[in-house]
C-alpha positions as CSV (number, residue, x, y, z in Angstrom):
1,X,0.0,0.0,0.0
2,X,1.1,3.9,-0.9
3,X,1.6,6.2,1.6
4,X,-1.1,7.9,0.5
5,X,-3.9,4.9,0.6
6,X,-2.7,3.9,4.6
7,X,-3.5,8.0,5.0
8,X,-6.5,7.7,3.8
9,X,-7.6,4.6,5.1
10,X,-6.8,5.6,9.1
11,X,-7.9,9.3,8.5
12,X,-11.3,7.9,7.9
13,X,-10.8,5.3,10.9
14,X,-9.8,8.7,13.1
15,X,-12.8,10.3,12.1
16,X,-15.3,7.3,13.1
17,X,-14.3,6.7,17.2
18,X,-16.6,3.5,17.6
19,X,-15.0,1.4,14.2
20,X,-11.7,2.9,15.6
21,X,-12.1,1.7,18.9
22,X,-13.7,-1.9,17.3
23,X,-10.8,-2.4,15.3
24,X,-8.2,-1.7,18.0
25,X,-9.8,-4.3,20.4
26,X,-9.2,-6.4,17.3
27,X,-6.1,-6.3,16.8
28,X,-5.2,-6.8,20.3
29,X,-7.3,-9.5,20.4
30,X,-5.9,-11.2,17.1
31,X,-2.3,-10.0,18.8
32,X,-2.9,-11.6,22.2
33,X,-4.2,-14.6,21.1
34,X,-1.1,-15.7,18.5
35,X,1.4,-14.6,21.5
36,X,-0.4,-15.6,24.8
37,X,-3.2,-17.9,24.1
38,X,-2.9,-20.4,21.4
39,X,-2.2,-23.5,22.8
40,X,-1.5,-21.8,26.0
41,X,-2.7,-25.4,28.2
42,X,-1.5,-27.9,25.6
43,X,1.9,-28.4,26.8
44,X,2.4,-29.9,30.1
45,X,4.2,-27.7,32.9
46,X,7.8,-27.6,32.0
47,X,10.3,-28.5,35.7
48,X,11.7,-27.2,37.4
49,X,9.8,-23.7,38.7
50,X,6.2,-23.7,36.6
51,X,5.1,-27.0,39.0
52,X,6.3,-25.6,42.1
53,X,3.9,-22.8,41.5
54,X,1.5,-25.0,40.2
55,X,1.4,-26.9,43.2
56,X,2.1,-24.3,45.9
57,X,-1.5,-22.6,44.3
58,X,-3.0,-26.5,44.1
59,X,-2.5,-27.2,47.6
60,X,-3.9,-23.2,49.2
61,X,-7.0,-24.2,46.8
62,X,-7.6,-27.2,48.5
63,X,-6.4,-26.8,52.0
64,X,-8.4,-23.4,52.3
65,X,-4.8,-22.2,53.9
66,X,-4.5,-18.5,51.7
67,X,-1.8,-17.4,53.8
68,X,1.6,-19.8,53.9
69,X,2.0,-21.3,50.9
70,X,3.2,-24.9,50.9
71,X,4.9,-27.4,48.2
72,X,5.2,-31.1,48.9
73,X,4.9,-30.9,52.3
74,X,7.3,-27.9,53.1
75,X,6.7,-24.1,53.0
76,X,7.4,-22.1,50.1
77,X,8.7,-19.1,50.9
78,X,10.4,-17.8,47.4
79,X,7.5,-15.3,46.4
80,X,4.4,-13.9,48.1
81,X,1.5,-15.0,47.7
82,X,-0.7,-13.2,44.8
83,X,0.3,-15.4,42.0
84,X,-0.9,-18.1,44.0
85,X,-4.3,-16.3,44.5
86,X,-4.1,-16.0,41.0
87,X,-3.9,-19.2,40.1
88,X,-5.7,-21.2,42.6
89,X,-9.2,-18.5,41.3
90,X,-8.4,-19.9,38.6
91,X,-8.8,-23.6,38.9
92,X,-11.7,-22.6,41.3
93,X,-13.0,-21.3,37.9
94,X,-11.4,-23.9,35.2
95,X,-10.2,-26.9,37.0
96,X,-6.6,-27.7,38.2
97,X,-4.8,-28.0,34.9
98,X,-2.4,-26.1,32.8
99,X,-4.7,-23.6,31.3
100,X,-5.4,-22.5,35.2
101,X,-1.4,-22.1,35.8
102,X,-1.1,-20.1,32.8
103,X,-3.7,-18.0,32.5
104,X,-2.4,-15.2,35.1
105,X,0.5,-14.8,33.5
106,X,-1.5,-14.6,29.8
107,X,-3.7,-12.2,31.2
108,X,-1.2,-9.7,33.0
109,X,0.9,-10.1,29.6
110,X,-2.4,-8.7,27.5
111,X,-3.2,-6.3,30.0
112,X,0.6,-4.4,29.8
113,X,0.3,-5.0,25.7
114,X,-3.2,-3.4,25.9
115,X,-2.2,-0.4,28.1
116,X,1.1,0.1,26.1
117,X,-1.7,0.6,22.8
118,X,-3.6,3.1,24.7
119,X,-1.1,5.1,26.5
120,X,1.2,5.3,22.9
121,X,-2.2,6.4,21.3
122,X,-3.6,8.7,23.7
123,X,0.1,10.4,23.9
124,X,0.3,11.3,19.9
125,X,-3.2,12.0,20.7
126,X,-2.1,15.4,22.8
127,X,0.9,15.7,20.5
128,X,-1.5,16.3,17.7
129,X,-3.5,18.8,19.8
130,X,-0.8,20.8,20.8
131,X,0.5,21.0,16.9
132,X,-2.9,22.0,15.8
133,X,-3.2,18.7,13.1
134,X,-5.1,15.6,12.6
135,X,-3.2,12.7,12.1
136,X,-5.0,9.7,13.1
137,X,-3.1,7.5,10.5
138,X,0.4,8.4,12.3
139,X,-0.9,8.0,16.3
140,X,-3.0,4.3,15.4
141,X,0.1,3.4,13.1
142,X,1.8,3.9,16.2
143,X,0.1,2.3,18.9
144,X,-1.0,-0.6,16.4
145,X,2.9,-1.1,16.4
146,X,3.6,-0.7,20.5
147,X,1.4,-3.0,21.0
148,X,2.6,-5.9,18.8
149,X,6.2,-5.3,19.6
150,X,5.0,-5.3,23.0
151,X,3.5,-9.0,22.7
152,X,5.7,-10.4,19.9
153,X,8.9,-10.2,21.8
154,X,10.4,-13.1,22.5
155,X,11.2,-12.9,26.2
156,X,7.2,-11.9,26.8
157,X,5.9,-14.6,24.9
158,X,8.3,-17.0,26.8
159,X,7.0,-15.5,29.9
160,X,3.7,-14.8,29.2
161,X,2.9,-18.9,29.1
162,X,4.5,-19.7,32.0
163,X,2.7,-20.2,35.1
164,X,5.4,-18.5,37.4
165,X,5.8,-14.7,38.7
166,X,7.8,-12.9,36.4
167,X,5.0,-11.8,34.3
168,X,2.7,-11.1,37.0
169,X,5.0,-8.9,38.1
170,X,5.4,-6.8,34.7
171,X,2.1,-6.8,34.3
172,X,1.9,-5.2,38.0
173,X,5.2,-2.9,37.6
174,X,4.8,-1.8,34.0
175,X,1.1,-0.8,34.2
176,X,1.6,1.0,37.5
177,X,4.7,2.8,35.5
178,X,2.3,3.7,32.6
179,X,-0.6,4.7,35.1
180,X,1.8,6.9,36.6
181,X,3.3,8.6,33.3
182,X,-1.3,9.3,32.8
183,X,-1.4,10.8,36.1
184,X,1.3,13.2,35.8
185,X,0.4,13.8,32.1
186,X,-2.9,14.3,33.0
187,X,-2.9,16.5,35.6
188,X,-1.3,19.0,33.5
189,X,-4.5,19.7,31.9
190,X,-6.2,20.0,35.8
191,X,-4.5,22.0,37.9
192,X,-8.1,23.2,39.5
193,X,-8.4,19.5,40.6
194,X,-5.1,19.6,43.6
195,X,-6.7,22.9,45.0
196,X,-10.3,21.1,46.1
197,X,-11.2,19.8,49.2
198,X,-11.3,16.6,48.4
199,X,-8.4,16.5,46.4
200,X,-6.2,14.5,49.6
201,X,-7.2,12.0,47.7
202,X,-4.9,11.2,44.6
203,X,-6.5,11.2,41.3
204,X,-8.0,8.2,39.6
205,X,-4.7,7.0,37.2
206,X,-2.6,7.7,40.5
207,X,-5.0,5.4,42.4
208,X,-4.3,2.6,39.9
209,X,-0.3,3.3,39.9
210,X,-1.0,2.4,44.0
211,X,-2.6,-0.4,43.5
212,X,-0.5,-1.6,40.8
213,X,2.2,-1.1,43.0
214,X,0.9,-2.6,46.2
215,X,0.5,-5.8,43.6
216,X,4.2,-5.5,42.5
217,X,5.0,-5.7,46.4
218,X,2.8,-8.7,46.6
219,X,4.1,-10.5,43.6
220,X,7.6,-10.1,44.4
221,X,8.5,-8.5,47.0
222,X,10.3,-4.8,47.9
223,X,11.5,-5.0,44.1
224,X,7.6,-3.7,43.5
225,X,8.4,-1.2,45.2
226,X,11.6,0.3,44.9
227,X,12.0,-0.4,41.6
228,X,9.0,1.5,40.5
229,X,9.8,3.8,43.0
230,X,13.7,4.3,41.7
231,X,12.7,5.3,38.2
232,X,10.1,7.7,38.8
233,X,12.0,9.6,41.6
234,X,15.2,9.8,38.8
235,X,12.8,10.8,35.7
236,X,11.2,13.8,38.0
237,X,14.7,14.8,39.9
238,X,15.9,15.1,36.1
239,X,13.0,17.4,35.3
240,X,13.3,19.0,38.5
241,X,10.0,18.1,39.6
242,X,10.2,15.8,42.3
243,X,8.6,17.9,45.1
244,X,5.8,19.2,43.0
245,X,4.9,15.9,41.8
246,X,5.4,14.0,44.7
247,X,2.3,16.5,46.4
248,X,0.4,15.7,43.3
249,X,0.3,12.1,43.8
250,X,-1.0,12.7,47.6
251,X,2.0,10.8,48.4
252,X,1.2,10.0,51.9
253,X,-2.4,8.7,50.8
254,X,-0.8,6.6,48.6
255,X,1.9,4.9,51.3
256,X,-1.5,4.4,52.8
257,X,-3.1,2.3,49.7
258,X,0.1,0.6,48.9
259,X,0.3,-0.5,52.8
260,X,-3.4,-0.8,53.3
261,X,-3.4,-3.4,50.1
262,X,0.0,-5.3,50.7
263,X,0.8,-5.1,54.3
264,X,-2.1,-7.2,56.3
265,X,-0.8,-10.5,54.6
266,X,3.0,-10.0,54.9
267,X,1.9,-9.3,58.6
268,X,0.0,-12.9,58.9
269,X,2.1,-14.6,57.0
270,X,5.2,-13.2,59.7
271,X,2.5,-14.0,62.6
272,X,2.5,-17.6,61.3
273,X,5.8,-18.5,60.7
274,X,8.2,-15.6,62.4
275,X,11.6,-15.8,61.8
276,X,11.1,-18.9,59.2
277,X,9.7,-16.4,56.8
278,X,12.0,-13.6,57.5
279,X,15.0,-15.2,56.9
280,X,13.8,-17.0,54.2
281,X,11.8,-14.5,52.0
282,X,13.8,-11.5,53.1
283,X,17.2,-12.5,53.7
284,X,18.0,-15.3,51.3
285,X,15.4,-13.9,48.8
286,X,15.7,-10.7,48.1
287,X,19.4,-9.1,49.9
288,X,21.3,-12.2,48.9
289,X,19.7,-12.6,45.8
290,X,20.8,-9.0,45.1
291,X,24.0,-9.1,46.7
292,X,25.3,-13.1,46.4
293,X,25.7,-15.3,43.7
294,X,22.1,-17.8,44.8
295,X,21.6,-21.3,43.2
296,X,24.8,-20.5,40.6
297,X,23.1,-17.9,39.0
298,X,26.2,-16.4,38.3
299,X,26.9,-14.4,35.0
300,X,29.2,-11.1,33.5
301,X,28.3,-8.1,33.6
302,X,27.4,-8.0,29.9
303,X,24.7,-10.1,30.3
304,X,21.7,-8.4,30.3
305,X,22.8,-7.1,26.8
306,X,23.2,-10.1,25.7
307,X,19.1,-11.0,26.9
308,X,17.8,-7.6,25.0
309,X,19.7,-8.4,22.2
310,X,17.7,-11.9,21.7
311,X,15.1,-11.5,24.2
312,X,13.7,-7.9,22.2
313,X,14.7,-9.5,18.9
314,X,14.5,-8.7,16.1
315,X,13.5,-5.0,16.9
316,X,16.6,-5.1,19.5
317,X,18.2,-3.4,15.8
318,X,16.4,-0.1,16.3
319,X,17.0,0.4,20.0
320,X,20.4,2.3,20.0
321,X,19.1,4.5,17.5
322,X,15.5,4.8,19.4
323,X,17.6,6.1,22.7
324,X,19.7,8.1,20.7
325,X,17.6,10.0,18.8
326,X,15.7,11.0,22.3
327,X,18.5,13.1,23.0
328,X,17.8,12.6,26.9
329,X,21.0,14.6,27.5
330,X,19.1,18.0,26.6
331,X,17.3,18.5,30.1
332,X,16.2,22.4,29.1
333,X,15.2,20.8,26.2
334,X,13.0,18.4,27.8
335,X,11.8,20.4,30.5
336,X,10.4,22.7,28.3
337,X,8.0,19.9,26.9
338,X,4.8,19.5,27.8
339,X,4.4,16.7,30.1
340,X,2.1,14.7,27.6
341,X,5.7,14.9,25.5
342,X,7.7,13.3,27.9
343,X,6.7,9.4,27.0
344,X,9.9,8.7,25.0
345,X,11.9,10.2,28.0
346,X,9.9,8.2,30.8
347,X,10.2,4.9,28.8
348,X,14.0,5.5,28.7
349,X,14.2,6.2,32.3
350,X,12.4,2.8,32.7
351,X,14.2,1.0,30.7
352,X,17.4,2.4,31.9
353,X,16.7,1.6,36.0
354,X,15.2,-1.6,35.3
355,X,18.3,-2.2,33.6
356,X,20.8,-0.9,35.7
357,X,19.3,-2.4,38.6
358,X,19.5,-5.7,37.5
359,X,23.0,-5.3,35.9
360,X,24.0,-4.3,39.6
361,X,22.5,-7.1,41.5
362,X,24.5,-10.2,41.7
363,X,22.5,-12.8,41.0
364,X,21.1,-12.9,37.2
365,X,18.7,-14.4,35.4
366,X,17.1,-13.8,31.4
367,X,13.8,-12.8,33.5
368,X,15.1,-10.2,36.1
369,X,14.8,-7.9,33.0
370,X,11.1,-8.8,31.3
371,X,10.2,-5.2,32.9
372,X,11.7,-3.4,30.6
373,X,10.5,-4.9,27.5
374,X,6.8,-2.9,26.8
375,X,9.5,0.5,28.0
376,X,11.9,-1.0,25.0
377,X,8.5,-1.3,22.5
378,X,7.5,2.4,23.3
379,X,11.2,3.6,22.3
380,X,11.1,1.6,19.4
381,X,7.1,2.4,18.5
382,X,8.0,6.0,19.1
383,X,10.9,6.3,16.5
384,X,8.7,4.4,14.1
385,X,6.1,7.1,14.8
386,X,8.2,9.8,12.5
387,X,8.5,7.4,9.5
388,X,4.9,6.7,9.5
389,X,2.9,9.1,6.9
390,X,1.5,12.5,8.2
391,X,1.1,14.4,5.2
392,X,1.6,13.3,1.8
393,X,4.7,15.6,0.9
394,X,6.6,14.7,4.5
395,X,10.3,14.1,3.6
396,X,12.1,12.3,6.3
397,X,15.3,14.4,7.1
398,X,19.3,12.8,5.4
399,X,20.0,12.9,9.2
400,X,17.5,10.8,10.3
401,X,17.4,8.3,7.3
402,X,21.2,7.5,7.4
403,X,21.3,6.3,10.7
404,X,17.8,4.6,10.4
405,X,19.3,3.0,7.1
406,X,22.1,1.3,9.1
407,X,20.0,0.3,11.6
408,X,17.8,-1.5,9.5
409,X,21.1,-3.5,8.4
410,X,21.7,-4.2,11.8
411,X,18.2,-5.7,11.7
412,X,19.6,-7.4,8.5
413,X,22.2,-9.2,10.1
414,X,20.5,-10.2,13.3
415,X,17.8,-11.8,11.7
416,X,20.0,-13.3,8.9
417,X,22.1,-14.6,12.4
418,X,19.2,-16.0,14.0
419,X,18.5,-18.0,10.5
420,X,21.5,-19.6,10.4
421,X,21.8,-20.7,14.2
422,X,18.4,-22.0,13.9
423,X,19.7,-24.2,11.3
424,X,22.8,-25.5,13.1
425,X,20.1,-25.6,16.5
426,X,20.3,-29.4,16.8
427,X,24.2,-29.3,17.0
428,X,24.3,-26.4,19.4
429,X,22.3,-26.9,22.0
430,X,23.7,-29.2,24.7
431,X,22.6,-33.0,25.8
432,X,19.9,-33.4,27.8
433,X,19.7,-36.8,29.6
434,X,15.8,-36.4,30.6
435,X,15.6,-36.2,26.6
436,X,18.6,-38.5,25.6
437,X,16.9,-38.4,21.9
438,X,15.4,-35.1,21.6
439,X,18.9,-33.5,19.4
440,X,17.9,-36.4,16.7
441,X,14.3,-36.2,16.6
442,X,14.8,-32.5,16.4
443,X,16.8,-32.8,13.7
444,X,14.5,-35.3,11.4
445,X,11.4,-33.2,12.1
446,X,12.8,-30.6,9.5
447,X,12.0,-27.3,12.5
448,X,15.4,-26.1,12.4
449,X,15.5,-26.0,8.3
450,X,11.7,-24.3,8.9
451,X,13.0,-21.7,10.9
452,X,16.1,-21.2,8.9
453,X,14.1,-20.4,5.8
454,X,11.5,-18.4,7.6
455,X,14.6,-16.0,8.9
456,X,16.6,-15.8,6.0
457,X,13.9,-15.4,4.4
458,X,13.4,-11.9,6.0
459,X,17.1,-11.3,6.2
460,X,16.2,-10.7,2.5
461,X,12.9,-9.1,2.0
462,X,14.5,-6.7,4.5
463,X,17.3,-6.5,2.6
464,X,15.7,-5.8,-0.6
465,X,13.5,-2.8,0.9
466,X,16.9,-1.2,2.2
467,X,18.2,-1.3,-0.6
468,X,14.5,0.0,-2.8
469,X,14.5,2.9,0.3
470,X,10.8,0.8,1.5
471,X,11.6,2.0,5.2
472,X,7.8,1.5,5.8
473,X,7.8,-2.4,5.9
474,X,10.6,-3.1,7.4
475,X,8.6,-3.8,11.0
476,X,5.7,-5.3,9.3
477,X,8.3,-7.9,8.1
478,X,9.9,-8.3,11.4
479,X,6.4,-8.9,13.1
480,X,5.2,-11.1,10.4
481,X,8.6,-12.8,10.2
482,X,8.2,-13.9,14.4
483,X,4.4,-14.7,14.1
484,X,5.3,-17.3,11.2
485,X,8.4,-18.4,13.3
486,X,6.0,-18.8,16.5
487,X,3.2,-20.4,14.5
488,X,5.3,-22.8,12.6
489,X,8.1,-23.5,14.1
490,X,8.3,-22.5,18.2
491,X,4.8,-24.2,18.8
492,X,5.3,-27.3,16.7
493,X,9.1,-27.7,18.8
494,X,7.4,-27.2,22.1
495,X,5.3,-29.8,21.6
496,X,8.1,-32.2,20.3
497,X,9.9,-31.0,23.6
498,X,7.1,-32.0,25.6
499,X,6.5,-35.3,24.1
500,X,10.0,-36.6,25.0
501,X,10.7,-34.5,28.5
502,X,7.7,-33.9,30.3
503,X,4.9,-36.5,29.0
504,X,7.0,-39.4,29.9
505,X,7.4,-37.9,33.9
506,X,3.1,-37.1,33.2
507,X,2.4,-41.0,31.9
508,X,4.4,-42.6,35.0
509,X,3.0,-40.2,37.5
510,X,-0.3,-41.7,36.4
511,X,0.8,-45.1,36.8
512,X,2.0,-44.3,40.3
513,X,-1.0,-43.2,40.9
514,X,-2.8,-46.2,39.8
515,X,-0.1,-49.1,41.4
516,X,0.6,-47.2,44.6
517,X,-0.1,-49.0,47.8
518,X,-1.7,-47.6,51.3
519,X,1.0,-45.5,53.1
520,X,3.4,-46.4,49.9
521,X,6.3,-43.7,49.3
522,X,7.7,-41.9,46.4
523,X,10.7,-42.0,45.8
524,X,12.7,-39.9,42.9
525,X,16.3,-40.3,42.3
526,X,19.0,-38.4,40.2
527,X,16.6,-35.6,39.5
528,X,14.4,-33.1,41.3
529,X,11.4,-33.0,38.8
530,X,8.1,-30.6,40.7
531,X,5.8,-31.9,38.2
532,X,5.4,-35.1,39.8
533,X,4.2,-33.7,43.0
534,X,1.6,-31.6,40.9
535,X,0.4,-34.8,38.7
536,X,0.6,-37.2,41.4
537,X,-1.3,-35.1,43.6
538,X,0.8,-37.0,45.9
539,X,4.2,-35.7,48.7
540,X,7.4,-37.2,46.8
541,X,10.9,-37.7,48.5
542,X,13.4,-36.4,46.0
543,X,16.9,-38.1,46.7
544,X,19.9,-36.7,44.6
545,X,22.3,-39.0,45.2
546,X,22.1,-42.3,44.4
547,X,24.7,-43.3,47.2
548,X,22.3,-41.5,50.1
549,X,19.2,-43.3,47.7
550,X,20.5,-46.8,48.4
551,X,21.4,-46.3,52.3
552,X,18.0,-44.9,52.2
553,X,16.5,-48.1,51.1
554,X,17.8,-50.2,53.2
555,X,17.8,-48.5,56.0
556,X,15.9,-45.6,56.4
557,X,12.7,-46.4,54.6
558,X,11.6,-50.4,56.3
559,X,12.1,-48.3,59.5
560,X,9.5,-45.6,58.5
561,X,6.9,-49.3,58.9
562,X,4.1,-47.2,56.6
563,X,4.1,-50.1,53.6
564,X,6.0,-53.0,53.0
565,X,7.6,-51.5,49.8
566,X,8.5,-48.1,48.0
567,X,8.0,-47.1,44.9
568,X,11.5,-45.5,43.0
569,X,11.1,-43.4,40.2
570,X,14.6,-42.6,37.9
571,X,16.5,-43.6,35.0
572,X,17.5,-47.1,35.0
573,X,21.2,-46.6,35.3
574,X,20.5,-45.1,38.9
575,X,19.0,-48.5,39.9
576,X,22.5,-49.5,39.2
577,X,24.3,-46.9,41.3
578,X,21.9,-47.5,44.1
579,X,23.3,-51.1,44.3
580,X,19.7,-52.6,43.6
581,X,19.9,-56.0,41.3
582,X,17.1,-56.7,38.9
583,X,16.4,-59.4,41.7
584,X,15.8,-56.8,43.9
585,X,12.4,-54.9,42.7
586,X,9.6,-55.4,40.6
587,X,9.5,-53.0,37.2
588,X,6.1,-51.3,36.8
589,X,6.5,-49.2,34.0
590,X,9.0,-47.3,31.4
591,X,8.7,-44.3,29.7
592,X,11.5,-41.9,27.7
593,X,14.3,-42.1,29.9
594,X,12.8,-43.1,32.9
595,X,11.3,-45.9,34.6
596,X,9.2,-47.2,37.7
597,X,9.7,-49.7,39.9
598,X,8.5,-51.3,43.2
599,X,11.1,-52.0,46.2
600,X,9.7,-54.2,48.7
601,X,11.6,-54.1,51.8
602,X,13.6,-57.3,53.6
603,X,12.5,-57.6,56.8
C-alpha cells in the first residue's frame, strides 16, 4: 500500500471513534491470542519452577490455607502470595490443569500490551493537539505497532505462558509505571483538581499506579516497590520536579493504599511462621539474591545485553538509535515539553533503572529484566512514529534516514544470524539426559531448516527494501517474520519437547497413581522433577544421590513401617548406582528415559 492509501484509510478510521475503537480491540485480540493464548494449556508444565507454582497454588485451593504457601509438604517461601491467588481463582474457575497455571501470566501479559496501545495512542493524541493537526493514521500506526512489539517479543511470549511470577510482576510494575506517566500527564490539563477539598485523595490514574504497586509488592517483593519507586523519583529529579509531583500524587495517601493493600498478609504470614519467613523471604530472597551469587546464577556483567539483544529480537536493531535519537542529555530541552511529550523520555528512564538495577544485582537471570520490555516497545514504537505518513509531501530528514538506514542493516544481520543458528540448533544446543533423543528427533522433524528459511527469508525481503528505500515495511516484516516463526516453528518444537521430557514424567506419575499401595512412598532419584508432585497429587521424597538413595533403602525407609515397599522413580542406570539388582524390585512401568519400579523391603 502507498503512503497515500494507509493516510487515507486511518484518517477515515480517526474520524469514526466506535470502528476505531472496534478495530483496535481487534487487533489486540488477534495479537494476544497468536502470542499468549494459542495453545496456551496444551503443553504440560515444564520443571523445574512452573510445578512448584503450580502446586504451591493446588495445595492453598484445597487446604483453604490463603496465607503460607506450601509445596510437597514444606513451605514455600520464594515469592508472596498473589500469583498463588491467582492461580488457585483460577482452577476454582477452570479446574486444576495447565490452562489455570497459565492463565495469570497470559492475562497480565495482554493487560501491559493493551495499556502500552492506549497510553502510545492517547500520547500522539495530545501531540497532535498541541501542533494543531489531525493525524490519526500516524498515532494508530503507532500504537498498532507498541502493542505488537509489546506481545511479539520473544522474552514476553516465553514468559507470558508460564505459570510462574515474572510476568505477574510486569504486568503489575509496568502498568503501575504507565498509570503513573497518565497521572502526571494528566494533571497537567487540571490543575483546579489539587486545589479542592477533596483533592487529599490522589487522582483516579494515580490510584491505579497504588494499587499496581501494592500488587508488585505482593508478587515479588520490595523489588515492586523500589523499583517502581527508583525510576520515577530519577525521571522527575531530572525534570526537576520531584517535590511538585510528589504533592500531586498525595503521596502520603498513597503509602496508605500501597500498605493498606499489601501489608495485612506480609503481617500474617510473619505472625505464622516468624523468623522462618523472615529469613527466608527477606534475607535469602531478596538481599542475597541482590547481593550473592544464589543457586549458581552467576553471569558477566554484559549479560543483560546479551538477553535484550535476543530476548527484544529482532527490533533489539532499532533500540540504540531509538535512545539516541531522544537526545535525553538536553534537560532544558526536555523540561520545556509539555508533560504529555515526555513518554519517550519516561520509557527510557524505565528502561534504563530496570536495567541498571539488575545489571548491579549479583544474582542474574534472562527474567530479572522482562520489565523493561513494553518500556523498550514504546522507544522503538515512538521512532517508528516519525517514519509513519503525516502528510503526503513529509520528507524524512538525510539525518535521520542515514542512521535509520544502518540500523535497518543491523536488523539485517541479526535476523540473517538468527536463520543460520536455527539451522545448526540441533548441533548447538547441549545434551539433555531427561531427553537422551530429543537432538535427533529435532533434527529429522525438519523445525530447524523451517526456521532457517523463515529468517533468512526476511534477512532478504528486509534487505531488498533497504536497498528499494521501502523504510515503511521493514517492521511489518519483522512482526510477520516472528508470528510465522512462532506459529510454525516454536509451537510445533514445544510440543516435540514436551512429548520426549515432560509427557514421559506425566504418563508414569499416572501409573503411580494407579499401582501405589496404602501409606506407599515416592521415591525420585537423580533428578528433582516438581511436576510429579503436581500430577501425582501426591508428597514425593526427591533423593539426589544415588549413594544416600540406596542407604536410604535399606535403612531408612523399612524403619518408616508405613508399607511394605516403596515405589523409585529414575532412569534405569540409577537402579544400578543405588546397588539394587534386577532381583531386587519389581518393574512397573518405562517411559522416555525413565522408569518405575516397586522396592519391597527385607525384613
Amino acid at each position: 500500500m502507498s503512503i497515500r492509501v494507509w493516510s487515507q484509510l486511518f484518517g477515515n478510521i480517526g474520524k469514526r471513534p466506535v470502528l476505531a475503537g472496534s478495530l483496535s480491540i481487534l487487533w489486540l485480540a488477534v495479537v494476544g491470542w497468536i502470542a499468549f493464548f494459542w495453545h496456551l494449556g496444551d503443553v504440560g508444565l515444564i520443571d523445574e519452577t512452573e510445578p512448584l507454582f503450580a502446586e504451591a497454588s493446588r495445595q492453598m485451593y484445597l487446604t483453604g490455607d490463603w496465607i503460607t504457601p506450601f509445596f510437597n509438604g514444606e513451605t514455600r517461601f520464594d515469592k508472596p502470595a498473589l500469583i498463588y491467588w491467582c492461580q488457585a481463582i483460577a482452577y476454582a474457575i477452570l479446574g486444576v490443569n495447565e490452562w489455570a497455571v497459565r492463565l495469570p501470566s497470559a492475562i497480565a501479559a495482554v493487560g501491559v500490551m493493551s495499556l502500552v496501545f492506549y497510553t502510545v495512542q492517547w500520547h500522539l493524541g495530545k501531540e497532535d493537539a498541541l501542533e494543531q493537526v489531525f493525524r490519526p493514521h500516524r498515532r494508530w500506526l503507532t500504537a498498532c505497532l507498541s502493542a505488537a512489539v509489546t506481545g511479539l517479543a520473544p522474552e514476553m511470549v516465553v514468559w507470558g505462558r508460564t505459570g510462574v511470577s515474572d510476568m505477574l510482576l510486569t504486568g503489575c510494575m509496568a502498568s503501575a509505571l504507565l498509570c503513573f506517566f497518565l497521572g502526571y500527564a494528566s494533571s497537567e490539563e487540571k490543575p483546579e483538581a489539587r486545589r479542592q477539598f477533596l483533592s487529599v485523595f490522589p487522582s483516579g490514574w494515580y490510584v491505579a499506579f497504588y494499587v499496581l504497586v501494592a500488587g508488585a509488592t505482593l508478587t515479588k517483593g520490595p523489588v515492586g516497590i523500589v523499583l517502581p519507586g527508583l525510576i520515577i523519583a530519577a525521571f522527575l529529579l531530572y525534570l526537576g520536579k520531584l517535590s511538585q509531583v510528589m504533592r500531586e500524587m498525595r503521596l502520603a495517601s498513597g503509602v496508605l493504599i500501597v500498605f493498606g493493600l499489601a501489608l495485612p498478609w506480609y503481617v500474617l504470614v510473619i505472625w505464622r511462621n516468624g523468623w522462618s519467613y523472615i529469613n527466608s523471604f527477606f534475607g535469602y530472597h531478596n538481599l542475597e539474591r541482590f547481593t550473592e551469587v544464589v543457586n549458581g546464577h552467576k553471569a558477566p556483567w554484559y549479560f543483560y545485553f546479551l538477553v535484550v539483544l535476543l530476548g527484544f529480537a529482532p527490533y533489539s536493531a532499532y533500540l540504540p538509535l531509538a535512545i539516541a535519537r531522544l537526545k535525553f542529555w538536553q534537560r532544558k530541552y526536555w523540561g520545556l515539553k509539555a508533560r504529555s511529550q515526555q513518554l519517550g523520555l519516561f520509557a527510557f528512564f524505565w528502561f534504563a533503572g530496570v536495567f541498571g538495577f539488575f545489571t548491579i544485582a549479583v544474582t542474574k537471570l534472562p527474567s530479572y529484566v522482562l520489565p523493561l520490555m513494553p518500556a523498550a516497545a514504546i522507544l522503538v514504537a515512538l521512532l517508528w512514529s516519525d517514519v509513519f505518513p503525516q502528510k503526503d509531501k513529509t520528507r524524512l530528514s538525510s539525518s535521520f534516514l542515514l542512521p535509520l538506514k544502518w540500523s535497518g542493516w543491523l536488523n539485517v544481520v541479526l535476523v540473517l544470524a538468527a536463520g543460520i543458528a536455527l539451522f545448526y540448533a540441533p548441533r548447538l544446543i547441549g545434551y539433555d539426559p531427561a531427553a537422551p533423543e530429543f537432538r535427533q528427533i529435532l533434527q529429522q522433524s525438519g523445525l530447524s531448516v523451517l526456521a532457517a528459511v523463515i529468517w533468512l527469508a526476511c534477512a532478504a525481503i528486509l534487505a531488498v527494501l533497504l536497498v528499494r528505500r521501502r523504510l515503511l515495511a521493514l517492521m511489518a516484516v519483522n512482526l510477520l517474520g516472528f508470528a510465522l516463526f512462532m506459529i510454525f516453528v516454536l509451537t510445533p518444537a514445544l510440543f516435540l519437547i514436551d512429548t520426549q521430557r515432560q509427557l514421559p514424567l506425566r504418563e508414569l506419575s499416572a501409573i503411580a497413581v494407579q499401582v501405589q499401595k496404602p501409606k506407599e512412598e515416592l521415591v525420585m532419584v537423580g533428578f528433582k522433577k516438581p511436576s510429579v508432585v503436581f500430577y501425582t497429587r501426591r508428597p514425593v521424597n526427591f533423593i539426589k544421590s544415588s549413594a544416600v538413595a540406596g542407604i536410604y533403602l535399606r535403612k531408612d525407609a523399612p524403619q518408616k513401617g508405613q508399607a511394605s515397599s516403596v515405589l523409585v522413580l529414575a532412569q534405569p542406570k540409577k537402579f544400578v548406582e543405588m546397588g539394587l539388582q534386577p532381583s531386587d524390585y519389581q518393574s512397573l512401568a518405562t517411559s522416555g528415559a525413565y522408569a518405575l519400579i516397586r522396592v519391597p523391603f527385607q525384613r
